[in-house]
GUVOPA-525743 format. One line per 4 residues: number of its first residue (from 1); their letters; for each residue x, y, z of C-alpha. Coordinates in Angstrom, 3 decimals, always signed. Layout:
N
NUM) a) X/Y/Z ~ ...
! end
This chain:
455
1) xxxx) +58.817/+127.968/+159.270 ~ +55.867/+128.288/+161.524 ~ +53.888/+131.567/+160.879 ~ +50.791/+132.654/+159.999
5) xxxx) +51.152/+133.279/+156.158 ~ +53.149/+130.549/+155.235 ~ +54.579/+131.626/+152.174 ~ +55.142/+134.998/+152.982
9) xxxx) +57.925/+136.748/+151.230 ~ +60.358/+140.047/+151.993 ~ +61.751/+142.306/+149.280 ~ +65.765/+141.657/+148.772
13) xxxx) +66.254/+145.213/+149.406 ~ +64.878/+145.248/+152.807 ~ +66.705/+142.145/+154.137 ~ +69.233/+141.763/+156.726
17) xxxx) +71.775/+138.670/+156.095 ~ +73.059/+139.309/+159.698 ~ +69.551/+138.976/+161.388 ~ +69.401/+135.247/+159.934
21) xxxx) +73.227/+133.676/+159.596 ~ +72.770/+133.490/+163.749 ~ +69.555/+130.728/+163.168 ~ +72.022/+128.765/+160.510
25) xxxx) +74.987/+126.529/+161.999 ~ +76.545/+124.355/+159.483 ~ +75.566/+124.742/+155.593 ~ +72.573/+126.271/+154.225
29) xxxx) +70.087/+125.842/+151.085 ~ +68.961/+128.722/+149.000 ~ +66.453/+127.478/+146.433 ~ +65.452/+129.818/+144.102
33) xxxx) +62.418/+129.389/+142.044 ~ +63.234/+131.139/+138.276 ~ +61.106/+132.978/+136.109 ~ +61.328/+136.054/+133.508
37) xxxx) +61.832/+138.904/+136.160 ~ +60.371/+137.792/+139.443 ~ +62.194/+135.328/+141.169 ~ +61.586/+134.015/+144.732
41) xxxx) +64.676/+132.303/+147.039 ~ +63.590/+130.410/+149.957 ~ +66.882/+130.463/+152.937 ~ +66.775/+126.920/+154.322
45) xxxx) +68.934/+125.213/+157.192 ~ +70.972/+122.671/+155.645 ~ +68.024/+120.034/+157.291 ~ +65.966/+121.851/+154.882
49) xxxx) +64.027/+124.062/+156.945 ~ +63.006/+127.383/+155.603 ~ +64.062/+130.331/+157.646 ~ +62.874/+132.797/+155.326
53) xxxx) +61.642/+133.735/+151.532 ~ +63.089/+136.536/+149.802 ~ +61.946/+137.949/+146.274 ~ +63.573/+139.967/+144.488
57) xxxx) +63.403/+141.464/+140.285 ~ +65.563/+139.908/+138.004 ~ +67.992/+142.167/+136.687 ~ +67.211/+145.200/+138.808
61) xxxx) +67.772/+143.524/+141.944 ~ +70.070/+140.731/+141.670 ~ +72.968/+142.354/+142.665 ~ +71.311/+142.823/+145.797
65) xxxx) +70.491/+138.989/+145.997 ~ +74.021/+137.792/+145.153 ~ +75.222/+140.246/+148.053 ~ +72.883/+137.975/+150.249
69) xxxx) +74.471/+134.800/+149.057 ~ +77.935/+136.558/+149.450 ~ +76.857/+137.579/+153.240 ~ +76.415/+133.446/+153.547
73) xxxx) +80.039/+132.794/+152.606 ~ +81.887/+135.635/+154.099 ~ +80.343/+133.555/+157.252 ~ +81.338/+130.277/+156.440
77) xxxx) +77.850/+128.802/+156.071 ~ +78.747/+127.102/+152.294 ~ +75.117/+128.055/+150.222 ~ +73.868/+125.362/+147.760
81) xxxx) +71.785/+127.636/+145.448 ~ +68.975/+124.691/+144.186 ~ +67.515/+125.880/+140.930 ~ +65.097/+124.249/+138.039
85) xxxx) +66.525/+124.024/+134.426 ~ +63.901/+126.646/+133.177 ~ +64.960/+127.651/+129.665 ~ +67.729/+130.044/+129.550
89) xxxx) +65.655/+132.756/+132.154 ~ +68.354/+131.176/+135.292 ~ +71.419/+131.069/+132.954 ~ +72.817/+135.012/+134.027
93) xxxx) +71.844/+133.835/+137.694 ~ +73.129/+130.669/+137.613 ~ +76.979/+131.754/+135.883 ~ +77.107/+134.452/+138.767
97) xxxx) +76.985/+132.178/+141.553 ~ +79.221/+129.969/+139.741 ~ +81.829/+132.869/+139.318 ~ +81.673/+133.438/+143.247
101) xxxx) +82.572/+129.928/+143.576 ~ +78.865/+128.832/+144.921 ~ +77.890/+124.872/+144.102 ~ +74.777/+125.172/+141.931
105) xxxx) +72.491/+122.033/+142.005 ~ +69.897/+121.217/+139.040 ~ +67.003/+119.908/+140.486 ~ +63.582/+118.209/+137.991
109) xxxx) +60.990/+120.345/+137.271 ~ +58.794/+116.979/+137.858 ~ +60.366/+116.194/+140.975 ~ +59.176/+119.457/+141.512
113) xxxx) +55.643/+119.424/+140.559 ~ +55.091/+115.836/+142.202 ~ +55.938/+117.082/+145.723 ~ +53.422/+120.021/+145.393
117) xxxx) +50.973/+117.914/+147.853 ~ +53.440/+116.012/+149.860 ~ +54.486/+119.341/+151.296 ~ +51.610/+120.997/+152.468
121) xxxx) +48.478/+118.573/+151.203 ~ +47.440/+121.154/+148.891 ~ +47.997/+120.401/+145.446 ~ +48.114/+124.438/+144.625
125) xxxx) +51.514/+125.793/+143.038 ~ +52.895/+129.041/+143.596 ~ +56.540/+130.925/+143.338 ~ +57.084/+130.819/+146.683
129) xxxx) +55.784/+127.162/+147.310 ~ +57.573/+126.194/+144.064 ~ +61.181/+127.405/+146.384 ~ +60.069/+125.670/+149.140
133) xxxx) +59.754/+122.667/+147.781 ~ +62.965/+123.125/+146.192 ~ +64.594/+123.596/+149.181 ~ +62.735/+120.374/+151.158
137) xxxx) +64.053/+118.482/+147.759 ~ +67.535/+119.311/+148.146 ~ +67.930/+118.136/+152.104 ~ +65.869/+114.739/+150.419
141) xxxx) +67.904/+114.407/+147.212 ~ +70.440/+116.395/+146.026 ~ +70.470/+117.740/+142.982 ~ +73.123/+117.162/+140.164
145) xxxx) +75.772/+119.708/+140.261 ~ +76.087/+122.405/+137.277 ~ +79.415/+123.193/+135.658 ~ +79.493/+125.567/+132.779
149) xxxx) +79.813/+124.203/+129.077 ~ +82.833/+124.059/+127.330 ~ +83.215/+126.479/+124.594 ~ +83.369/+123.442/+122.177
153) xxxx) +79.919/+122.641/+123.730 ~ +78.235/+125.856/+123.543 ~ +79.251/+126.399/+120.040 ~ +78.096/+123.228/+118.843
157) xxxx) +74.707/+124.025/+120.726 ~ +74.972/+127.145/+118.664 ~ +74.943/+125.650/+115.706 ~ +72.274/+122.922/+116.201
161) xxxx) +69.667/+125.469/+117.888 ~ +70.361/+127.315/+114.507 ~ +70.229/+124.302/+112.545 ~ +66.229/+123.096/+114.388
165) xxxx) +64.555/+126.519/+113.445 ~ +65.891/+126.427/+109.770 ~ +63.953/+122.531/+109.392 ~ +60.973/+123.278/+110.985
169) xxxx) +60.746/+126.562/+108.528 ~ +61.664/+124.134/+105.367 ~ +59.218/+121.741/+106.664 ~ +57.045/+124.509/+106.740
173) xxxx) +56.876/+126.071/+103.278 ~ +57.420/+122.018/+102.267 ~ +53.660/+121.460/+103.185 ~ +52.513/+124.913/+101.564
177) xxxx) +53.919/+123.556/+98.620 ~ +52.622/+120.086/+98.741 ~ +49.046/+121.768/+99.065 ~ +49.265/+123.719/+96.207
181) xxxx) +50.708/+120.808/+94.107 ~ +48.153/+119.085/+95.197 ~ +45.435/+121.711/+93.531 ~ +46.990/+122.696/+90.514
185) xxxx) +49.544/+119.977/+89.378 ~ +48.905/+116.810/+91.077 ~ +50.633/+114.552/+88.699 ~ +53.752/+116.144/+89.833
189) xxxx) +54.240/+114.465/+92.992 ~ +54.011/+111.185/+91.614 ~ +57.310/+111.735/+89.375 ~ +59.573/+114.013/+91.428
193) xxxx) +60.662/+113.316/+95.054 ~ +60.154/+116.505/+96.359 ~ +62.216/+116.077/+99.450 ~ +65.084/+114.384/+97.714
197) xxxx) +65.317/+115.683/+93.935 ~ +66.016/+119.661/+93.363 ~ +66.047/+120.091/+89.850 ~ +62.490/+120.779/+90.120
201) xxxx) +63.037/+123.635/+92.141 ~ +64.568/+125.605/+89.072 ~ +61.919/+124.463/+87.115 ~ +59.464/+125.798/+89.154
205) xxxx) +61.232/+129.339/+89.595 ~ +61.200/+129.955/+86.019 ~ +57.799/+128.126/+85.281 ~ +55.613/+128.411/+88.225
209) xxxx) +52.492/+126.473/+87.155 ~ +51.926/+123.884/+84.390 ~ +50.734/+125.888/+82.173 ~ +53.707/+127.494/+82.292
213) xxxx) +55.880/+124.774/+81.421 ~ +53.882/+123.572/+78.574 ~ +53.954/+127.402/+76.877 ~ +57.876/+127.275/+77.024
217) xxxx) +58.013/+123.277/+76.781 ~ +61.496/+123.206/+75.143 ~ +62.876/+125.256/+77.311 ~ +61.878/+123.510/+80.090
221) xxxx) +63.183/+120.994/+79.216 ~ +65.872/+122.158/+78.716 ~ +66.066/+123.262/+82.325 ~ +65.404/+120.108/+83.772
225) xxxx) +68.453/+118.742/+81.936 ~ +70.696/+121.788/+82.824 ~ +69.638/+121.719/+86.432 ~ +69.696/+117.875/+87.301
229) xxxx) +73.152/+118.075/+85.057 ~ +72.322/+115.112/+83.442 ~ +71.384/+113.021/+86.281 ~ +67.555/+113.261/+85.466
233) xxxx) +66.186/+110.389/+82.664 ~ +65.171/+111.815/+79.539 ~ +62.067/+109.934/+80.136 ~ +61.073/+111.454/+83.570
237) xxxx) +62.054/+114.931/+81.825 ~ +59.230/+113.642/+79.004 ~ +56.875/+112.465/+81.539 ~ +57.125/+115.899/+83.920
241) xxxx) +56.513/+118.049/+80.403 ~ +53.519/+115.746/+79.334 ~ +51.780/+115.999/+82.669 ~ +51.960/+119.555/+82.462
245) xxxx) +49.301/+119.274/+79.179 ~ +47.172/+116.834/+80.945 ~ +46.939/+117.499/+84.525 ~ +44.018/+117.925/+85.769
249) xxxx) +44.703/+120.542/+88.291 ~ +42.743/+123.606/+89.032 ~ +44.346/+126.335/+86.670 ~ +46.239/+128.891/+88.620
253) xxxx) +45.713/+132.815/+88.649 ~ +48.188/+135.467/+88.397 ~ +48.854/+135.679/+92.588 ~ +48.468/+131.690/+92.636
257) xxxx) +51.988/+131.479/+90.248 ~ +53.237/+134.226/+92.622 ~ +52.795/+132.643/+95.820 ~ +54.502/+129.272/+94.273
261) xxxx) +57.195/+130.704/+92.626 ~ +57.918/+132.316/+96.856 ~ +57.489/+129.283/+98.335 ~ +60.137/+127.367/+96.114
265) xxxx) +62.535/+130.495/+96.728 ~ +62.197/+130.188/+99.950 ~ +62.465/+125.909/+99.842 ~ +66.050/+126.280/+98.276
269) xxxx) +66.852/+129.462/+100.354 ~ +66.608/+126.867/+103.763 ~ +68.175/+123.805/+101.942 ~ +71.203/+125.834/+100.704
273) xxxx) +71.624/+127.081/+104.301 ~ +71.235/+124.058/+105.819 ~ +73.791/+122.347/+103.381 ~ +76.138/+124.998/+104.566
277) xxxx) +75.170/+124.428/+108.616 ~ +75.722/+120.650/+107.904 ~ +78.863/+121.225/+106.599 ~ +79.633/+123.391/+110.068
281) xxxx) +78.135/+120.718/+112.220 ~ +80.668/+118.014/+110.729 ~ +83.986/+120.350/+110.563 ~ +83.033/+120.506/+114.421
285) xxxx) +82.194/+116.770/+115.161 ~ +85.363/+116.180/+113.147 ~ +87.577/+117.419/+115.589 ~ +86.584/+115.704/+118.361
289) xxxx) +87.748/+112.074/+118.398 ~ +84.430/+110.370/+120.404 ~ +82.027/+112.403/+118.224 ~ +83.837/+111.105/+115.295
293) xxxx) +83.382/+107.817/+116.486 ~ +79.485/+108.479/+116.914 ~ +79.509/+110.113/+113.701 ~ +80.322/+106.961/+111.774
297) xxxx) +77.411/+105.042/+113.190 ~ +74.775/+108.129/+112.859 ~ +75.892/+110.249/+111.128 ~ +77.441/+113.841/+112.329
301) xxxx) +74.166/+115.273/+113.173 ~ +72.969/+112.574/+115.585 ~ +76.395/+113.141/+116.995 ~ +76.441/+116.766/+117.504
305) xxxx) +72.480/+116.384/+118.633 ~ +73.812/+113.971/+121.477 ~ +76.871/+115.870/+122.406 ~ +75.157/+119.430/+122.529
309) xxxx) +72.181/+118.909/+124.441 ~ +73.299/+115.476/+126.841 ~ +76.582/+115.709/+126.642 ~ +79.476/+112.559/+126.080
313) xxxx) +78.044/+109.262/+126.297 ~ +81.488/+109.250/+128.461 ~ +79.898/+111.054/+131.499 ~ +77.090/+108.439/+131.996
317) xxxx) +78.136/+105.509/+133.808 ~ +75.393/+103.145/+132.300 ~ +74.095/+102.193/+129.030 ~ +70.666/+102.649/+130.881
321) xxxx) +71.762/+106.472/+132.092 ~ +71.944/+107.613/+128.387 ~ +68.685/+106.027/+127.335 ~ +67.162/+108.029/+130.117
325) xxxx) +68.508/+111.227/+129.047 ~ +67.207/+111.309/+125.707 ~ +63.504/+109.914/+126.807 ~ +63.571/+106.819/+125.492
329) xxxx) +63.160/+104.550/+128.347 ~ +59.934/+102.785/+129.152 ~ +57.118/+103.882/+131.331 ~ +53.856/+101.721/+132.276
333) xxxx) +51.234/+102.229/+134.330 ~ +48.953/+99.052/+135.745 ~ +46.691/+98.844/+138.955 ~ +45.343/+95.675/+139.861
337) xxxx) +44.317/+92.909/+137.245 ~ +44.561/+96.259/+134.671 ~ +47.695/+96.226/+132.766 ~ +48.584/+99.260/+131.348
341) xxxx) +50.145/+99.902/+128.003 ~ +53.972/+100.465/+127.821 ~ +55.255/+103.840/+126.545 ~ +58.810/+105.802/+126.481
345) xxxx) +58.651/+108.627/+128.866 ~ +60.119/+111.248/+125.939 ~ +61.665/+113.293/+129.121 ~ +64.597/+113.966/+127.459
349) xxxx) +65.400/+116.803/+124.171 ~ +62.929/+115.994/+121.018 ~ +66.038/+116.931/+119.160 ~ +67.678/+114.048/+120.040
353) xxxx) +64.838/+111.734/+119.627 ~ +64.086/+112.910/+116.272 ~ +67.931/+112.936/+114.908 ~ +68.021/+109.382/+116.565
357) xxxx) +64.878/+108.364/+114.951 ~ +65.926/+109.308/+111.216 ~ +69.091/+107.818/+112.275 ~ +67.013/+104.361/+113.024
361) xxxx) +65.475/+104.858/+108.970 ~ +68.655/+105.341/+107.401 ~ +70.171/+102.142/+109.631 ~ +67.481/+99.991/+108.653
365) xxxx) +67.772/+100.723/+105.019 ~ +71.272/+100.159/+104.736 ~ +71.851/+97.252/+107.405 ~ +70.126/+93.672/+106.195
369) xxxx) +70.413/+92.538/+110.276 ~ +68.454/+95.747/+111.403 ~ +66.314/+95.275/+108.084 ~ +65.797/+91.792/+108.901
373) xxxx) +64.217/+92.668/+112.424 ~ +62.590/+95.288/+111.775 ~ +60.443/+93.549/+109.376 ~ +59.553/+91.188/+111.958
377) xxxx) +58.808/+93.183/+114.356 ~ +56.680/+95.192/+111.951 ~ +54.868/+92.791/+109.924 ~ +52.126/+92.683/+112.421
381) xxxx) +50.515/+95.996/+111.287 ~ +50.967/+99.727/+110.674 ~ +51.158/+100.570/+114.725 ~ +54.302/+97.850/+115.028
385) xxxx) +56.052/+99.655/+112.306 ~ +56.634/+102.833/+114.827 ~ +56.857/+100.763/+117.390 ~ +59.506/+98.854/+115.783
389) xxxx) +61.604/+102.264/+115.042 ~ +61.613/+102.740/+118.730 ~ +62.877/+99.858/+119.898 ~ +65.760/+100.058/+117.205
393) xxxx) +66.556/+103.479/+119.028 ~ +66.687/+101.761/+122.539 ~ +68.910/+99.418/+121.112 ~ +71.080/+101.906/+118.948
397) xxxx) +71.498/+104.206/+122.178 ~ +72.856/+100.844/+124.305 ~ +75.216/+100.542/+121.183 ~ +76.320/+104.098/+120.995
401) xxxx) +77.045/+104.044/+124.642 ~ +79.557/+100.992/+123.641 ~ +81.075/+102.985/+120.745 ~ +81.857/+105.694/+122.288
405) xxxx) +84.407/+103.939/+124.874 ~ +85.940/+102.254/+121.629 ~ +83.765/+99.189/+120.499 ~ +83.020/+98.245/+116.883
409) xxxx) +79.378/+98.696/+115.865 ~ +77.895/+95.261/+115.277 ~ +74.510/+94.936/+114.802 ~ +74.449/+91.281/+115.082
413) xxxx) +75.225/+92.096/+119.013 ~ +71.994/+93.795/+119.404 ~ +69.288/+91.153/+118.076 ~ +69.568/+87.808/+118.219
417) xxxx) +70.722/+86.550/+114.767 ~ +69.539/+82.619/+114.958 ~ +66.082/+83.732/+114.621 ~ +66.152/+86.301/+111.629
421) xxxx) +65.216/+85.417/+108.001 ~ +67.684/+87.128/+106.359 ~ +67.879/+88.047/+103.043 ~ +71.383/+88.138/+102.632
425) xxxx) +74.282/+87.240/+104.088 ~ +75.449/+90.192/+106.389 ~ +78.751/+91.849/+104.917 ~ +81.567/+91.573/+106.834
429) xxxx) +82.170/+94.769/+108.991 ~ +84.292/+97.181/+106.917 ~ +86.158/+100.523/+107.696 ~ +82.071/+101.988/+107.018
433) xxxx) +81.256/+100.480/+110.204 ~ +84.613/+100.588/+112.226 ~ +84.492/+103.121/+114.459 ~ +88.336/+103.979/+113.182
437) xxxx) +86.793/+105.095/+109.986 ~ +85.941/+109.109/+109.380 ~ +83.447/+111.001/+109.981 ~ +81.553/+111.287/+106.433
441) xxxx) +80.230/+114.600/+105.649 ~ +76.381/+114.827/+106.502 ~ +74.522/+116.086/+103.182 ~ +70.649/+115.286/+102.426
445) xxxx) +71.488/+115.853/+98.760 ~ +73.777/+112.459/+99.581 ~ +70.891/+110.111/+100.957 ~ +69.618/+109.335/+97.584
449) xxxx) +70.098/+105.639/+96.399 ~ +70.423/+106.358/+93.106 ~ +71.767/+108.897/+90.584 ~ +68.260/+110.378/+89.533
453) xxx) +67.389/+110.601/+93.221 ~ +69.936/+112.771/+93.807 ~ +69.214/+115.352/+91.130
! end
């Protein structure tokens, strides 16, 4: 594509397929750069040269651009559209070429933005640069080819991209409230887990403030007892009560007892719902026999987390292939006699990362091998302690890859067991930790270790 502007681009509308399927022999590339409404296609040979750039608006004038890539089969010259995985703006674009039988290839966004200067020795980026390059990447590497969800799939997506805005809201109005505990009732913290217990929130409902609780004392105790049913000691009920006298919070106002009383509303508004989503998300994993054996290991969320947004561990062929999709694999970068510091490349969704990582928690306090190494690996200071998490999760994602094809979960395979101090003998591997097992229901109100935990 020698001419004088480079990058030049013609409107959709005024194109002529005929003028350019003469310059194209065998196989062609259209790489198509996505965005909201403006999209650019660059038509390449199949040796990746680009023969022209077309832009057209997205909807108005993509009927006009499929009739292009229609044009290109009616002559025989098989069109690999190349596009980038840009949110959900390609999706309508991407299912119509797939419904006229055109292979779609997913190219990296990085691969992408790393070739910006190999192409032209300009490190600028532009639309119709960004489809060049595209197009130059495709006759290099091909991209992976796209094939629609299941509806299994996209209905577990559903319910997991419902399920992420509902805890970042709780998590949300959690830190509000932790604030304004803070101010006006510190003492409470110390003797309810906010994040585990809900009796409190009735409490709180009815008696928004200390002050509050210690004008209707009996009562409130009363609701403590009714609302934990029984689960709560009668000397943490005694102990909340008496710190409402003597706390030494700021006293609240009229708008103050308001504003608390909202943000505990809206607390057990999210946790109901996402009890009920949970509940959803495991009916689903249930069903499907590799997710189930996922779930056992996990927990259904994890599961659902890894199937919706990567897929089966089934489809990767390595152990290595899945750690890569979720971002967990390990970057470095050294020069000389300089060695740089190691870090995962977190390329893959933080959905998966962070339902793996509270996976890794619950794993280490339940397993006394896991336990065992991660407080080796951690007793070196606070920064080992994350680190340690991490390389649990590396491990764990080699493991699940093994599950899934129908191995038993055994911890003992992933550390070496001769040089662990353990505190107990590891139980023997029981129908929790068979992978024939079911799928337990995932519940937060469930991850309590004891009774009064839970209430």
């Amino acid at each position: 594509m020698k001419r004088k502007r480079t990058y030049g681009s013609v409107d959709v509308e005024k194109f002529d397929v005929l003028a350019i399927v003469q310059l194209l022999t065998v196989g062609c590339i259209v790489s198509v750069d996505v965005a909201k409404s403006k999209f650019v296609a660059a038509l390449a040979t199949a040796a990746g040269e680009v023969l022209r750039i077309l832009r057209f608006e997205h909807p108005r004038q993509t009927l006009a651009f499929l009739r292009v890539i229609e044009g290109l089969q009616a002559n025989k010259l098989e069109p690999r559209v190349v596009m980038e995985p840009t949110g959900t703006y390609g999706d309508a674009l991407r299912h119509q070429c797939h419904t006229r039988g055109v292979q779609v290839e997913m190219m990296s966004p990085k691969h992408t933005h790393d070739f910006a200067e190999v192409l032209d020795g300009v490190p600028s980026m532009h639309d119709p640069k960004a489809a060049v390059a595209l197009a130059q990447l495709a006759k290099l590497r091909p991209g992976k080819v796209w094939t629609p969800d299941t509806i299994d799939k996209r209905e577990l997506r559903a319910l997991m991209d419902r399920r992420w805005p509902m805890l970042k809201t709780q998590a949300l109005y959690f830190g509000q409230l932790e604030g304004m505990l803070a101010r006006h009732w510190p003492e409470l913290d110390g003797l309810v887990k906010v994040h585990e217990q809900r009796s409190w929130m009735t409490l709180l409902q009815r008696y928004p403030g200390p002050h509050l609780v210690v004008a209707s004392s009996q009562e409130a105790t009363a609701t403590l007892r009714k609302a934990s049913k029984g689960m709560l000691a009668a000397a943490c009920i005694e102990s909340i009560i008496g710190s409402a006298r003597t706390t030494l919070g700021v006293p609240m106002v009229e708008e103050e007892e308001r504003r608390l009383r909202f943000l505990v509303e809206q607390i057990e508004r999210e946790t109901r719902g996402l009890d009920a989503l949970d509940d959803e998300i495991a009916k689903h994993v249930g069903r499907d026999p590799v997710m189930s054996l996922i779930a056992v290991v996990v927990g259904p969320a994890c599961a659902a987390a890894i199937f919706s947004y990567l897929g089966s561990p089934l489809a990767y062929d390595r152990a290595r292939a899945l750690e890569k999709a979720i971002g967990i694999n390990l970057k470095v970068k050294s020069s000389g006699e300089q060695d740089g510091k190691v870090h995962i490349t977190k390329r893959g969704p933080a959905q998966v990362r962070q339902m793996l990582y509270l996976a890794v928690l619950r794993l280490v306090q339940r397993d006394p091998i896991v336990a065992a190494w991660y407080r080796a690996r951690s007793s070196y200071g606070d920064k080992n302690k994350h680190r340690a998490v991490v390389a649990v999760m590396r491990k764990l994602t080699h493991a699940l890859w093994h599950v899934a094809r129908g191995s038993r979960f055994d911890a003992s395979k992933l550390f070496d067991v001769r040089r662990l101090k353990l505190s107990e003998t590891p139980p023997a591997p029981s129908a929790a930790s068979s992978v024939q097992a079911p799928s337990p229901p995932f519940k937060r109100r469930q991850q309590g270790g004891s009774p009064q935990a839970r209430a």
